[in-house]
N, CA, C and O atoms as a printed pandas DataFrame, in Angstrom:
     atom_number atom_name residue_name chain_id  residue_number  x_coord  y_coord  z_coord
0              1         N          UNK        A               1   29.154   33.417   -6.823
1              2        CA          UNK        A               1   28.053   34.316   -7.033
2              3         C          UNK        A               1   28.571   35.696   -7.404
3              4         O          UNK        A               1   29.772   35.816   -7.160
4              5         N          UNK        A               2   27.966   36.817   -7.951
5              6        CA          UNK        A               2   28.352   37.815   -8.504
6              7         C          UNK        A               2   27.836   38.643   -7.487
7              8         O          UNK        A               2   26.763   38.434   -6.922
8              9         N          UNK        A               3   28.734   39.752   -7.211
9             10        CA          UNK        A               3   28.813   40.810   -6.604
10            11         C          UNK        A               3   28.057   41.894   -7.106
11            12         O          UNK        A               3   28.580   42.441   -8.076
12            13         N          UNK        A               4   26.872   42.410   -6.691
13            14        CA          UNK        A               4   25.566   43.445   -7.705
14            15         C          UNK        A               4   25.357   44.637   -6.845
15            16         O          UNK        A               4   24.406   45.416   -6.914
16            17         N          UNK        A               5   26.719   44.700   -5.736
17            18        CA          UNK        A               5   26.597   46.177   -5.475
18            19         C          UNK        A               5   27.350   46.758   -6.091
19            20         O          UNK        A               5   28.251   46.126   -6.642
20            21         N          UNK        A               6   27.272   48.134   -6.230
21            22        CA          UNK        A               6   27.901   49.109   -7.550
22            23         C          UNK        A               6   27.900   50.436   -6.857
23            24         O          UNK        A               6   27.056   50.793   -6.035
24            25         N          UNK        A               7   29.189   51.307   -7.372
25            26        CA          UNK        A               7   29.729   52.683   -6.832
26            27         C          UNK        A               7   29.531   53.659   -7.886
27            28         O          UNK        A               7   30.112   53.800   -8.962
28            29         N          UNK        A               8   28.467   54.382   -7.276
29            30        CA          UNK        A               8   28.361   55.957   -8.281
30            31         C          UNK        A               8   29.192   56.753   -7.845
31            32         O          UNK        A               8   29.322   56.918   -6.632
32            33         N          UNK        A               9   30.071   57.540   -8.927
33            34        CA          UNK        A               9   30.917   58.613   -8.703
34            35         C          UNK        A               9   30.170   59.966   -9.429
35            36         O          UNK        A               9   30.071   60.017  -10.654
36            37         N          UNK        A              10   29.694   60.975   -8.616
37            38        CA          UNK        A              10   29.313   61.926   -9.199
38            39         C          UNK        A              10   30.642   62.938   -9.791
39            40         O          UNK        A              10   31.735   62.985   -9.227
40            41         N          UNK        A              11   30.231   63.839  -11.235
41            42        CA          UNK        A              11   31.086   64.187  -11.205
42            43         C          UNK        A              11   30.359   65.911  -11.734
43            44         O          UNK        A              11   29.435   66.003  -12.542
44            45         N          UNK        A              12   30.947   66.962  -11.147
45            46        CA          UNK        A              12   30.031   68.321  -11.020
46            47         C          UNK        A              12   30.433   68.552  -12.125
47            48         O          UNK        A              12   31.595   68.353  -12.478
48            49         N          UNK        A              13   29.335   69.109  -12.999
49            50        CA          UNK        A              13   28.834   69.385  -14.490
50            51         C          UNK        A              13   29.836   70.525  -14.825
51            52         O          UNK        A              13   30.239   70.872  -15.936
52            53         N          UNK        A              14   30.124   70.997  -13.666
53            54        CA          UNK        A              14   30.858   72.873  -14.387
54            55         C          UNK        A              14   32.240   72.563  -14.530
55            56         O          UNK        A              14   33.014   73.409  -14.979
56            57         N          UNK        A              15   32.738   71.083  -14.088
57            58        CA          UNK        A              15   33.715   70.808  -13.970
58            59         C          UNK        A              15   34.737   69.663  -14.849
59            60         O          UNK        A              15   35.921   69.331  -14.795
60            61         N          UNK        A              16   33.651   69.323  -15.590
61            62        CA          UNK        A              16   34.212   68.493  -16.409
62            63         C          UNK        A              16   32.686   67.877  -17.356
63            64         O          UNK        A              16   31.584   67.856  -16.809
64            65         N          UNK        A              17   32.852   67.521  -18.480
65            66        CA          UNK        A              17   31.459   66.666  -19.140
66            67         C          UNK        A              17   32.455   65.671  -19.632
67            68         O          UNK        A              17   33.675   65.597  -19.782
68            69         N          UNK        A              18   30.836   64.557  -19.912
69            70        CA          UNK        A              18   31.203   63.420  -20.358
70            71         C          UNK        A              18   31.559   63.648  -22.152
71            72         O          UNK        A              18   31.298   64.638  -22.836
72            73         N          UNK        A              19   32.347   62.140  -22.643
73            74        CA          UNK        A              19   32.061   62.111  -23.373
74            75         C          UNK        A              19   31.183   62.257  -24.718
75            76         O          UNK        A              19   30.064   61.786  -24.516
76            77         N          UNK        A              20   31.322   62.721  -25.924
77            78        CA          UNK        A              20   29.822   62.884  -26.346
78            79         C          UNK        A              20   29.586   61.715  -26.648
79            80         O          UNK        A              20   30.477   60.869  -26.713
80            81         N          UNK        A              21   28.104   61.427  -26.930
81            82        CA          UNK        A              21   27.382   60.073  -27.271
82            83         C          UNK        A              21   27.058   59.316  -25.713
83            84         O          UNK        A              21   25.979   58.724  -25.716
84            85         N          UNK        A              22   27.741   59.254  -24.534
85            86        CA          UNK        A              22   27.841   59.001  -23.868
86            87         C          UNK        A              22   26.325   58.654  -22.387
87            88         O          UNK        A              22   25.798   59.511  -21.678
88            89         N          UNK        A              23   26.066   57.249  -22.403
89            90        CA          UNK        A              23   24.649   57.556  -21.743
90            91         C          UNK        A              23   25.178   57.844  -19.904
91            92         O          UNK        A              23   26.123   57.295  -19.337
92            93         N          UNK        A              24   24.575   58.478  -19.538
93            94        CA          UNK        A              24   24.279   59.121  -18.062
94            95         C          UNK        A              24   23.419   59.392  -17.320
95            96         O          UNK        A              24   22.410   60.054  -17.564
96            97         N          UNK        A              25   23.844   58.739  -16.007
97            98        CA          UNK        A              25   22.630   59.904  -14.778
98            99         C          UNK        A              25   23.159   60.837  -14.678
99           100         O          UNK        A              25   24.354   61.066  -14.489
100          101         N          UNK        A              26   21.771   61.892  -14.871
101          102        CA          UNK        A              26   22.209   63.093  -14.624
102          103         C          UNK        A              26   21.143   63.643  -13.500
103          104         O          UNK        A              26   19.928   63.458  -13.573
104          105         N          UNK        A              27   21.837   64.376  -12.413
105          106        CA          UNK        A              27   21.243   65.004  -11.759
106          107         C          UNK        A              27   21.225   66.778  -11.994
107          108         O          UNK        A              27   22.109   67.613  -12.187
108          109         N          UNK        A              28   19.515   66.838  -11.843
109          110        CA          UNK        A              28   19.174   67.874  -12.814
110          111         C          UNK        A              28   18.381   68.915  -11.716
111          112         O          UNK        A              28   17.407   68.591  -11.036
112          113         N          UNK        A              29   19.199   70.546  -11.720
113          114        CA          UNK        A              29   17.958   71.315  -10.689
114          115         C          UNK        A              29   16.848   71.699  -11.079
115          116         O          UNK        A              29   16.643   70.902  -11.995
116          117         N          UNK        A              30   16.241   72.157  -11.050
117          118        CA          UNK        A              30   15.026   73.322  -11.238
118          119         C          UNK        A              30   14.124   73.546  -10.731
119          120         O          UNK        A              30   13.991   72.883   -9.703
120          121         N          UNK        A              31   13.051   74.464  -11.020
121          122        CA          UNK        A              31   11.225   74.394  -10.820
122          123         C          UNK        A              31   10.879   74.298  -11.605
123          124         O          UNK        A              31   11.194   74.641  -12.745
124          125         N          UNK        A              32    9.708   73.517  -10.946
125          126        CA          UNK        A              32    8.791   73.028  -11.301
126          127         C          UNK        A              32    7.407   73.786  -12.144
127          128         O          UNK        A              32    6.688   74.157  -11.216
128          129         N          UNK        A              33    7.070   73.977  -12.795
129          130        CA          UNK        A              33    6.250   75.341  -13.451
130          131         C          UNK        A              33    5.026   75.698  -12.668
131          132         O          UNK        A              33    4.500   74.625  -12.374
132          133         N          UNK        A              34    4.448   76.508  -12.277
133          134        CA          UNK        A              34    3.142   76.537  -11.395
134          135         C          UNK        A              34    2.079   76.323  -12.217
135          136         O          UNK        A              34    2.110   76.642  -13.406
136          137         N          UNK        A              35    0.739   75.593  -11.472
137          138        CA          UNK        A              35   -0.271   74.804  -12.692
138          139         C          UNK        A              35    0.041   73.431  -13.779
139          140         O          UNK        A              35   -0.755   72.975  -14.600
140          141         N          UNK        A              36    2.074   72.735  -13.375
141          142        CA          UNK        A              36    2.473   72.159  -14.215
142          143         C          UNK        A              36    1.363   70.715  -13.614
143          144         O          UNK        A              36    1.369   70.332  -12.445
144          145         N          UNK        A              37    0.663   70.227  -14.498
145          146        CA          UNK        A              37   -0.275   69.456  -14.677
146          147         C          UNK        A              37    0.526   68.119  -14.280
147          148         O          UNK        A              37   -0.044   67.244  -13.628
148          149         N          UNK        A              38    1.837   67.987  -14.683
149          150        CA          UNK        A              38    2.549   66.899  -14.479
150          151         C          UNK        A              38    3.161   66.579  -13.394
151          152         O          UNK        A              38    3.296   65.383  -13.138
152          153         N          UNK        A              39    3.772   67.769  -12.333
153          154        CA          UNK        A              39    3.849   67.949  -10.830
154          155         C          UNK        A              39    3.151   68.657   -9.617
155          156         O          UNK        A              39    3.500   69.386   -8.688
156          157         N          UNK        A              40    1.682   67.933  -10.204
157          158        CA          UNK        A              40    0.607   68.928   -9.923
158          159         C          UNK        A              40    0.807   69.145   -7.884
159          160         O          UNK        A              40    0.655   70.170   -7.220
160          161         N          UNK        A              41    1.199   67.681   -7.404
161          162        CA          UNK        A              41    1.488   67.818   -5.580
162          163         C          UNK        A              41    2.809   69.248   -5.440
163          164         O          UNK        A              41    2.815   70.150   -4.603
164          165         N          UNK        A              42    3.955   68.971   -6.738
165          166        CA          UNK        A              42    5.044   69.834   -6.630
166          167         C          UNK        A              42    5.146   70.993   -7.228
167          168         O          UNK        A              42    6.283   71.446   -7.360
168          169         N          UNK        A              43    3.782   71.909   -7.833
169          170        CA          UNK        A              43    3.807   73.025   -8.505
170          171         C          UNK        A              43    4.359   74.502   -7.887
171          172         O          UNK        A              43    3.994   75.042   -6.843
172          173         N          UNK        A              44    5.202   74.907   -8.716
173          174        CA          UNK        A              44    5.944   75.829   -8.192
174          175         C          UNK        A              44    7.282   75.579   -7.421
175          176         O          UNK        A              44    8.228   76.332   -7.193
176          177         N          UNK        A              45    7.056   74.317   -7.105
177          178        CA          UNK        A              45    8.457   73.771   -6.261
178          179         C          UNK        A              45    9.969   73.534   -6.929
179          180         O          UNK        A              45   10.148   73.140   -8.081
180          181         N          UNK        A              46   11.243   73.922   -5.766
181          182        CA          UNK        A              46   12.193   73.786   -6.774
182          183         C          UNK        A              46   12.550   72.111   -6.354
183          184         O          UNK        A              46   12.183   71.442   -5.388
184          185         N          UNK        A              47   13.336   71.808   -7.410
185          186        CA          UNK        A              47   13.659   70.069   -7.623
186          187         C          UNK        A              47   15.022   69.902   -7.566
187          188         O          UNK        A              47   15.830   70.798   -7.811
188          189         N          UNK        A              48   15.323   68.662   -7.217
189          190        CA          UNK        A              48   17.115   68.008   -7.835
190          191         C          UNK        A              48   16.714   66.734   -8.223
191          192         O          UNK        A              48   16.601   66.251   -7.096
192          193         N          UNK        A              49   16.423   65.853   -8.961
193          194        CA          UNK        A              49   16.379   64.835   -9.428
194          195         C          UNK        A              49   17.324   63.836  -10.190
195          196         O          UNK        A              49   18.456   64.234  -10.465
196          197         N          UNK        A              50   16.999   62.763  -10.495
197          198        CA          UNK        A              50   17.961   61.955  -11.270
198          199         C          UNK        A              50   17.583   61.462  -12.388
199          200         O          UNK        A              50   16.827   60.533  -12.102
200          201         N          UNK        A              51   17.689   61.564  -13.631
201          202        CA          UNK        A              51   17.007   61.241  -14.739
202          203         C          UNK        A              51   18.508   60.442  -15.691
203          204         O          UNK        A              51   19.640   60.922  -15.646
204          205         N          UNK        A              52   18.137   59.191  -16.478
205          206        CA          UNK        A              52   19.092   58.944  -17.446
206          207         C          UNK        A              52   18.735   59.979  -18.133
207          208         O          UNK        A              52   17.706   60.637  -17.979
208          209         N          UNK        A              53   19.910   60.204  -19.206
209          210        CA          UNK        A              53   20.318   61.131  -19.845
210          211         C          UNK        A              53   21.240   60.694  -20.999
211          212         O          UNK        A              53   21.683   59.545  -20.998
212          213         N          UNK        A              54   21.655   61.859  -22.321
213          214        CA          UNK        A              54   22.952   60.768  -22.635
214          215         C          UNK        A              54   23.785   62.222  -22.959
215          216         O          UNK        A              54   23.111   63.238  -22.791
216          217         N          UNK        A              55   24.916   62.368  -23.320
217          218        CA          UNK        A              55   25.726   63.893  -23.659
218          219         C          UNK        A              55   26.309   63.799  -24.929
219          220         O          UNK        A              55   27.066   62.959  -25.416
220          221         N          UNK        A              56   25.762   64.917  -25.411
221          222        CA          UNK        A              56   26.694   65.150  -26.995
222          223         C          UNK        A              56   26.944   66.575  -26.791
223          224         O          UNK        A              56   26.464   67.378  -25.990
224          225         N          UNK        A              57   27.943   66.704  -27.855
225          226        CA          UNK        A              57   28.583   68.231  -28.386
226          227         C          UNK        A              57   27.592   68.914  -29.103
227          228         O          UNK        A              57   27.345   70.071  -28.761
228          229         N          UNK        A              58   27.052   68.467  -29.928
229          230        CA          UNK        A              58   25.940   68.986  -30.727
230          231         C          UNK        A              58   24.750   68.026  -31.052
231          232         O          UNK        A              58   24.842   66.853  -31.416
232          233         N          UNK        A              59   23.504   68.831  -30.829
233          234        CA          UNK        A              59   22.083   68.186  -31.024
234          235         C          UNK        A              59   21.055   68.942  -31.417
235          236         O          UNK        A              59   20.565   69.786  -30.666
236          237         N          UNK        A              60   20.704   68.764  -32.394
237          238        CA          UNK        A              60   19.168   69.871  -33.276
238          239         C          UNK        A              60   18.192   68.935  -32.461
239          240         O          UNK        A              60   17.893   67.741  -32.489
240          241         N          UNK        A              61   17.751   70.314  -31.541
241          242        CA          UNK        A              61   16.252   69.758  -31.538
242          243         C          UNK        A              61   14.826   69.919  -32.686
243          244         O          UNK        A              61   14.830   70.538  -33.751
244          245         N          UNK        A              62   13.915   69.313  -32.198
245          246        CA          UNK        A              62   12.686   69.337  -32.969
246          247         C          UNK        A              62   12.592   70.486  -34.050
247          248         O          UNK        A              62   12.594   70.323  -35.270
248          249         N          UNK        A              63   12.517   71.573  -33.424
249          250        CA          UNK        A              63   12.379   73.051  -33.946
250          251         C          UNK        A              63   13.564   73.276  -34.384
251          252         O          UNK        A              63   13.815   74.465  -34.582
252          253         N          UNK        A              64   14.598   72.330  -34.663
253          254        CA          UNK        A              64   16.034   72.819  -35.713
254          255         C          UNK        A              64   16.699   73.834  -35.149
255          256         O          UNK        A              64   17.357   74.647  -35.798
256          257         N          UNK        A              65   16.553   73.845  -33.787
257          258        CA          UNK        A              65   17.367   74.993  -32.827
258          259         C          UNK        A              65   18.882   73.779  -32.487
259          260         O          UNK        A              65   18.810   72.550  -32.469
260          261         N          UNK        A              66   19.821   74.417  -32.313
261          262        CA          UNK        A              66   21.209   73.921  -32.429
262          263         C          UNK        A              66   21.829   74.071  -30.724
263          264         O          UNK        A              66   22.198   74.980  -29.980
264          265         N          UNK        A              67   21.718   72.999  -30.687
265          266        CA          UNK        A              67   22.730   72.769  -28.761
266          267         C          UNK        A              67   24.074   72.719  -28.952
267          268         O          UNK        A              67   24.724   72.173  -29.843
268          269         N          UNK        A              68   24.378   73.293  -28.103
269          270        CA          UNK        A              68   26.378   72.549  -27.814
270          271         C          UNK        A              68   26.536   72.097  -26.226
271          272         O          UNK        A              68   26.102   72.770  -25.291
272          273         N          UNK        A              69   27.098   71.083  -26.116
273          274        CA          UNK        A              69   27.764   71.046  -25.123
274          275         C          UNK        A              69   26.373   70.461  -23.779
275          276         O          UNK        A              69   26.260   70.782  -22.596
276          277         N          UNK        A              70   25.451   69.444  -24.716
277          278        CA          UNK        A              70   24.452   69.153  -23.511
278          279         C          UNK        A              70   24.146   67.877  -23.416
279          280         O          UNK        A              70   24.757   66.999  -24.025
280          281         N          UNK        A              71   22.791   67.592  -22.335
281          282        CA          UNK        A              71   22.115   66.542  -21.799
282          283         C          UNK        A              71   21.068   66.675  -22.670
283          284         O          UNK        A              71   20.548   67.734  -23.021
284          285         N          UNK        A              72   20.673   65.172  -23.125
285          286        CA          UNK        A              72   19.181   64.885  -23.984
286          287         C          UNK        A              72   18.812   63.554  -23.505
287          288         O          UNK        A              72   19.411   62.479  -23.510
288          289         N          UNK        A              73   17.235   64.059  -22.936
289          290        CA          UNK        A              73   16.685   62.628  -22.020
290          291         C          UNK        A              73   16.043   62.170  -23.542
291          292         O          UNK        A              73   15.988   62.749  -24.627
292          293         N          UNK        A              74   15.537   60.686  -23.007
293          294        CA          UNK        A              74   14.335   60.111  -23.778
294          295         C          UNK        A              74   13.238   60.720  -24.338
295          296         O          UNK        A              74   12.744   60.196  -25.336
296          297         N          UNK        A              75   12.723   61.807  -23.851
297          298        CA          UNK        A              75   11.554   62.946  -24.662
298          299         C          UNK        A              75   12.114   63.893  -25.087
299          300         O          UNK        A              75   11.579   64.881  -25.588
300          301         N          UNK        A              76   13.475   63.660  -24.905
301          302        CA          UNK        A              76   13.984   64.939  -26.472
302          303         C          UNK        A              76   14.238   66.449  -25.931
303          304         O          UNK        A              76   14.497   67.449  -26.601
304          305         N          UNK        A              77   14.051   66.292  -24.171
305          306        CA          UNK        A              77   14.117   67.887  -23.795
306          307         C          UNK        A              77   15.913   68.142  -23.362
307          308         O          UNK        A              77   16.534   67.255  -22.776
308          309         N          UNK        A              78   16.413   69.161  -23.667
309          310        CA          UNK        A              78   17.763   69.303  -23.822
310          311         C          UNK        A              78   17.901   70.044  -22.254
311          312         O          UNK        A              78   17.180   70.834  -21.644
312          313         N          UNK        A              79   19.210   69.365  -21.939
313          314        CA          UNK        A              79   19.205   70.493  -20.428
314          315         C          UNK        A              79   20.620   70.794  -21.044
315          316         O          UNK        A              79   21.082   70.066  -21.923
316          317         N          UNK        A              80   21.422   72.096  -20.467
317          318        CA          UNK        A              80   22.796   72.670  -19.880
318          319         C          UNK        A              80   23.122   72.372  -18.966
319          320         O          UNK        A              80   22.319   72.220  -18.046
320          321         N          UNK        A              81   25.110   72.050  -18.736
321          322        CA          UNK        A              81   25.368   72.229  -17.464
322          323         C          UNK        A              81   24.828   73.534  -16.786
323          324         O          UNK        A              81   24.440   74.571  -17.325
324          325         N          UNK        A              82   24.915   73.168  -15.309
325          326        CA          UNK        A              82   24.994   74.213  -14.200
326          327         C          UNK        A              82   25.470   75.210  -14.357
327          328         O          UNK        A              82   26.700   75.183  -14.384
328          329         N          UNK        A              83   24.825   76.515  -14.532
329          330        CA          UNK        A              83   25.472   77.858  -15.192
330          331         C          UNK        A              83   25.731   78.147  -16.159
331          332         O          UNK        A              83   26.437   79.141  -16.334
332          333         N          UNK        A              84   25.197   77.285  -17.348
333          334        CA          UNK        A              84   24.965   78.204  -18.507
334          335         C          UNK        A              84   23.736   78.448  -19.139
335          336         O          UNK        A              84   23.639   78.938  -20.264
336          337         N          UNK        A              85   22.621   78.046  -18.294
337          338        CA          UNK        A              85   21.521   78.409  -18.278
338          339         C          UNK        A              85   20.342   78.542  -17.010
339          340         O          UNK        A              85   20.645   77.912  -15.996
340          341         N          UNK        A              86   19.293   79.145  -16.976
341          342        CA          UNK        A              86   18.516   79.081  -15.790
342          343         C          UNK        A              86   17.681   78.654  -15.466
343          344         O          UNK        A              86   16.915   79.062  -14.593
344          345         N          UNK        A              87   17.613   77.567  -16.197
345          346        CA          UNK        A              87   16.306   76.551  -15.976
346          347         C          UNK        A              87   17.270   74.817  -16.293
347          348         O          UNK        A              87   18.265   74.394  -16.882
348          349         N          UNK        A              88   16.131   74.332  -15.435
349          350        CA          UNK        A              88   16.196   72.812  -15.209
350          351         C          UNK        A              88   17.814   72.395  -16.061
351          352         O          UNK        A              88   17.860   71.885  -17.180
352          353         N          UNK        A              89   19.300   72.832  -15.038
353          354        CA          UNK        A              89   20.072   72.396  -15.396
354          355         C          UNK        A              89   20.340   71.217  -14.892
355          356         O          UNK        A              89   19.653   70.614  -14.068
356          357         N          UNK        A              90   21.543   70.800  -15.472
357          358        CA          UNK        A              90   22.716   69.454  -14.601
358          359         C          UNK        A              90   23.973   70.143  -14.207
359          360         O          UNK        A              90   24.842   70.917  -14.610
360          361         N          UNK        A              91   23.475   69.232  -12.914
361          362        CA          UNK        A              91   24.437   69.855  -11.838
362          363         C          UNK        A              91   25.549   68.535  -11.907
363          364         O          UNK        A              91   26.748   68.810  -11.933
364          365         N          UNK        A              92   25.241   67.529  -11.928
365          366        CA          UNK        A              92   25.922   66.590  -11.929
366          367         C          UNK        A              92   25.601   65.428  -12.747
367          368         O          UNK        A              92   24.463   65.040  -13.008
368          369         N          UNK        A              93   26.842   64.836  -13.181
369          370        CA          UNK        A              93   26.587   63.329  -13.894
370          371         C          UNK        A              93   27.518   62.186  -13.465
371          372         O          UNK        A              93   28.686   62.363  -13.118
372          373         N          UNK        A              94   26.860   60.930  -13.521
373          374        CA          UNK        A              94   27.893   59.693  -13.431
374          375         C          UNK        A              94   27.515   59.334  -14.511
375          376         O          UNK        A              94   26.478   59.582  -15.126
376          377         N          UNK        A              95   28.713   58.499  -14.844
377          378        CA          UNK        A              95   28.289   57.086  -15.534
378          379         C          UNK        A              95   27.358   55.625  -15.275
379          380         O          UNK        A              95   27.375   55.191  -14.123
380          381         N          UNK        A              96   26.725   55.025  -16.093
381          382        CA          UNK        A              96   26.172   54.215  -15.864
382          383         C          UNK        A              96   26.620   52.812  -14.929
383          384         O          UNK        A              96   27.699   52.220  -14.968
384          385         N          UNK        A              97   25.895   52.625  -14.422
385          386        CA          UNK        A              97   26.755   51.397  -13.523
386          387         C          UNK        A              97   26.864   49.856  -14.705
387          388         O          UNK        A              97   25.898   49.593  -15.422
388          389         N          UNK        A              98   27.681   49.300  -14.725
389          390        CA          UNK        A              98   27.551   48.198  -15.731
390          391         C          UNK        A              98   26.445   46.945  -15.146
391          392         O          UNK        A              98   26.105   46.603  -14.014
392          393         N          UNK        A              99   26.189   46.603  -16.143
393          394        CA          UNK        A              99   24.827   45.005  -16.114
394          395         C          UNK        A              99   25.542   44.325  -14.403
395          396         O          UNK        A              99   26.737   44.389  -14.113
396          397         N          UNK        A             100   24.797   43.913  -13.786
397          398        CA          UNK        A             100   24.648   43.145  -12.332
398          399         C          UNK        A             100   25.837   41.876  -12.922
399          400         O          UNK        A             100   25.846   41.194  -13.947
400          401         N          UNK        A             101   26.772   41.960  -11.744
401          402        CA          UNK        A             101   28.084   40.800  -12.258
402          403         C          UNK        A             101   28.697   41.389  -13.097
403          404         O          UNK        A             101   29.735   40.731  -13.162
404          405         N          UNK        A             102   28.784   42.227  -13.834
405          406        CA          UNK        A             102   29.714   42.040  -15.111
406          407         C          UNK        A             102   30.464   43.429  -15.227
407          408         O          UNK        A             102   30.219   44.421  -14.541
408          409         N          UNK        A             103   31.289   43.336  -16.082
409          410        CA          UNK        A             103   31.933   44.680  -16.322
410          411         C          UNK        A             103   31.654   45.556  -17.314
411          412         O          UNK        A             103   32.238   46.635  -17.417
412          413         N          UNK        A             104   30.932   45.236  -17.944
413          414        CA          UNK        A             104   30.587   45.793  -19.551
414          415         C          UNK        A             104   29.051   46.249  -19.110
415          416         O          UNK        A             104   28.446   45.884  -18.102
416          417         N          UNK        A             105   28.530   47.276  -20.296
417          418        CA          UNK        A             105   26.748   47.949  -20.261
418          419         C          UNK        A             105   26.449   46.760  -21.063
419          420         O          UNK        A             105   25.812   45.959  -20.380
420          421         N          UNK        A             106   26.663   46.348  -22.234
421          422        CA          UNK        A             106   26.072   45.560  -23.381
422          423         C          UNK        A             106   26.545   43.848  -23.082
423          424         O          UNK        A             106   27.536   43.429  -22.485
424          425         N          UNK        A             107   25.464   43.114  -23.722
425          426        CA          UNK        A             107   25.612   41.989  -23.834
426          427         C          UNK        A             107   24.579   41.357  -25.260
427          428         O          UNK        A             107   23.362   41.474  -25.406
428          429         N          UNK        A             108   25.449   40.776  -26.042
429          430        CA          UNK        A             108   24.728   40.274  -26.632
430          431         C          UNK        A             108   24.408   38.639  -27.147
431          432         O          UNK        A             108   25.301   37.806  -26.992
432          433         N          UNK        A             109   23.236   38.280  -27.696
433          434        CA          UNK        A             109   23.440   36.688  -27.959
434          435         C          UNK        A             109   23.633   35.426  -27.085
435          436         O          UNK        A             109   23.040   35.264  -26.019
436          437         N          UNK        A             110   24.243   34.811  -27.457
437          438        CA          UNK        A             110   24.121   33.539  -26.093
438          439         C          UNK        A             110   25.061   33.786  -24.921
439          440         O          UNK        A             110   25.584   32.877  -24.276
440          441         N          UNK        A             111   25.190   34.755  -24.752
441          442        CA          UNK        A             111   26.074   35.436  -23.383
442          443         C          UNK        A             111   24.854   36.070  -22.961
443          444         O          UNK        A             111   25.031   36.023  -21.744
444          445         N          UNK        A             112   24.119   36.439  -23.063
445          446        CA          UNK        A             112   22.358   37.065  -22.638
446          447         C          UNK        A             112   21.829   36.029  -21.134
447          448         O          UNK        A             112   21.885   36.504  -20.000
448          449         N          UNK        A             113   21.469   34.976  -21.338
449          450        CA          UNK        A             113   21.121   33.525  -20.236
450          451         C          UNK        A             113   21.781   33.797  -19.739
451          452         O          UNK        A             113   21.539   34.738  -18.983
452          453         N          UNK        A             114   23.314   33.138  -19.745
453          454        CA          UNK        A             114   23.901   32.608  -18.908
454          455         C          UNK        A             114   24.068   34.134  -17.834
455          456         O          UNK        A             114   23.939   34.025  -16.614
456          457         N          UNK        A             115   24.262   35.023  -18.268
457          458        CA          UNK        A             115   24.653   36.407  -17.317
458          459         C          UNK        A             115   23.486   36.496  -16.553
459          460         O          UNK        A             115   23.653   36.611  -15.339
460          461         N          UNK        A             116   21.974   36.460  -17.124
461          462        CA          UNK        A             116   21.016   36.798  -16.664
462          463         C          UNK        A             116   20.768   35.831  -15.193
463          464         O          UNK        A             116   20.175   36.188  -14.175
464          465         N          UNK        A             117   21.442   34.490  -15.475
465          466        CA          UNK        A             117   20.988   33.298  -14.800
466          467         C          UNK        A             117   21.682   33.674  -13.663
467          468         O          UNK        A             117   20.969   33.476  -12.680
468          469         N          UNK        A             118   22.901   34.188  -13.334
469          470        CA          UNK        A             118   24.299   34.276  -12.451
470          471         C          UNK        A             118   24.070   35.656  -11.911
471          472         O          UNK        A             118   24.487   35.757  -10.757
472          473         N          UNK        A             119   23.613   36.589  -12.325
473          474        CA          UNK        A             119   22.938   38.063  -11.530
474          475         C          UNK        A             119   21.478   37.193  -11.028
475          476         O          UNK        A             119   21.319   37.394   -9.824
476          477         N          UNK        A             120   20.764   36.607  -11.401
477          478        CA          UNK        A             120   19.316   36.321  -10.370
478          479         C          UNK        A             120   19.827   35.438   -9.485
479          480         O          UNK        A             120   19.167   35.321   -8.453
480          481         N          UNK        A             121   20.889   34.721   -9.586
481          482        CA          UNK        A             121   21.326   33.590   -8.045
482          483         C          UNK        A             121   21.884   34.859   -7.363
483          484         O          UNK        A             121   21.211   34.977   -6.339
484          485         N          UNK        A             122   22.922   36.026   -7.433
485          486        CA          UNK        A             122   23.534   36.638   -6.737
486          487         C          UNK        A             122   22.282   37.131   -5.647
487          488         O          UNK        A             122   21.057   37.181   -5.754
488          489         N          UNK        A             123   23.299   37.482   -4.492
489          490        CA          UNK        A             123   22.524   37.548   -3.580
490          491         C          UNK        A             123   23.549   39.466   -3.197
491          492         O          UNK        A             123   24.760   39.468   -2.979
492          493         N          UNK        A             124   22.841   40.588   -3.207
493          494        CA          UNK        A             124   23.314   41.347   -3.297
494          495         C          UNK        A             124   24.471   41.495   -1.621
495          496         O          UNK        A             124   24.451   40.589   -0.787
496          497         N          UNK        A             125   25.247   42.605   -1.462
497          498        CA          UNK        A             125   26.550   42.352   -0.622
498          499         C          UNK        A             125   27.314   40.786   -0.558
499          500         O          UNK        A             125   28.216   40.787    0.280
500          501         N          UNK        A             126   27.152   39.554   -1.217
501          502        CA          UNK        A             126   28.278   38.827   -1.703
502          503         C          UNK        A             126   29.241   38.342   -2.012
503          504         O          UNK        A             126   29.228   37.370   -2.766
C-alpha cells in the first residue's frame, strides 16, 4: 500500500524564493479591507492564510503593470515577498507535495488508473 502522508517544509520568503514558473503554497499576511463584501464575518481583520500560488521573475498584469520577483494566484492578483511591500504579502512558501504514493506532481495516460487505484486502497499512516 502507498504511504499518503507528506512533509511540508516552509521556507521564509525574505530568505530565499522559489524557482520561477514554479507552483506553490504560499502563506500570505494581510487585512482584510473594511466593508470587504468577500470577508464580510472578517472585515477589517488581519489574516495569514494558505493559498496555491505559482512564482515567476517577471509577470504583466491585466493593466500591463510589470512585477519582478513574485506570487500569482489563480485570479491573477500578484503578491510580494514579506517586506517589499505592505499589503497582503508572502511570508512563506513550500513546495507542492507530490500526487498520494508517488514521487512526481504529473501523471499522464495509462499510468493515470493504475496510481489512482493504489492511492484509494492506501490507508493513510501505512
Amino acid at each position: 500500500m502507498a504511504n499518503l502522508d507528506t512533509q511540508v517544509t516552509w521556507v521564509d520568503a525574505r530568505e530565499r524564493l522559489p524557482r520561477s514558473g514554479v507552483p506553490v503554497a504560499a502563506a500570505i499576511t494581510g487585512r482584510y479591507p473594511a466593508g470587504s463584501a468577500e470577508s464580510e464575518n472578517a472585515s477589517g481583520e488581519a489574516f495569514w492564510l494558505v493559498r496555491p500560488m505559482y512564482f515567476t521573475t517577471l509577470h504583466f498584469g491585466e493593466d500591463g503593470t510589470e512585477h519582478r520577483d513574485c506570487f500569482v494566484d489563480s485570479d491573477g492578483i500578484v503578491r510580494l515577498p514579506h517586506g517589499l511591500a505592505d499589503n497582503d504579502t508572502v511570508t512563506h512558501w513550500a513546495e507542492l507535495p507530490t500526487l498520494p504514493g508517488r514521487t512526481t506532481h504529473l501523471l499522464l495516460g495509462e499510468e493515470v488508473q493504475p496510481a489512482l487505484r493504489d492511492a484509494w486502497r492506501a490507508h493513510p499512516g501505512t
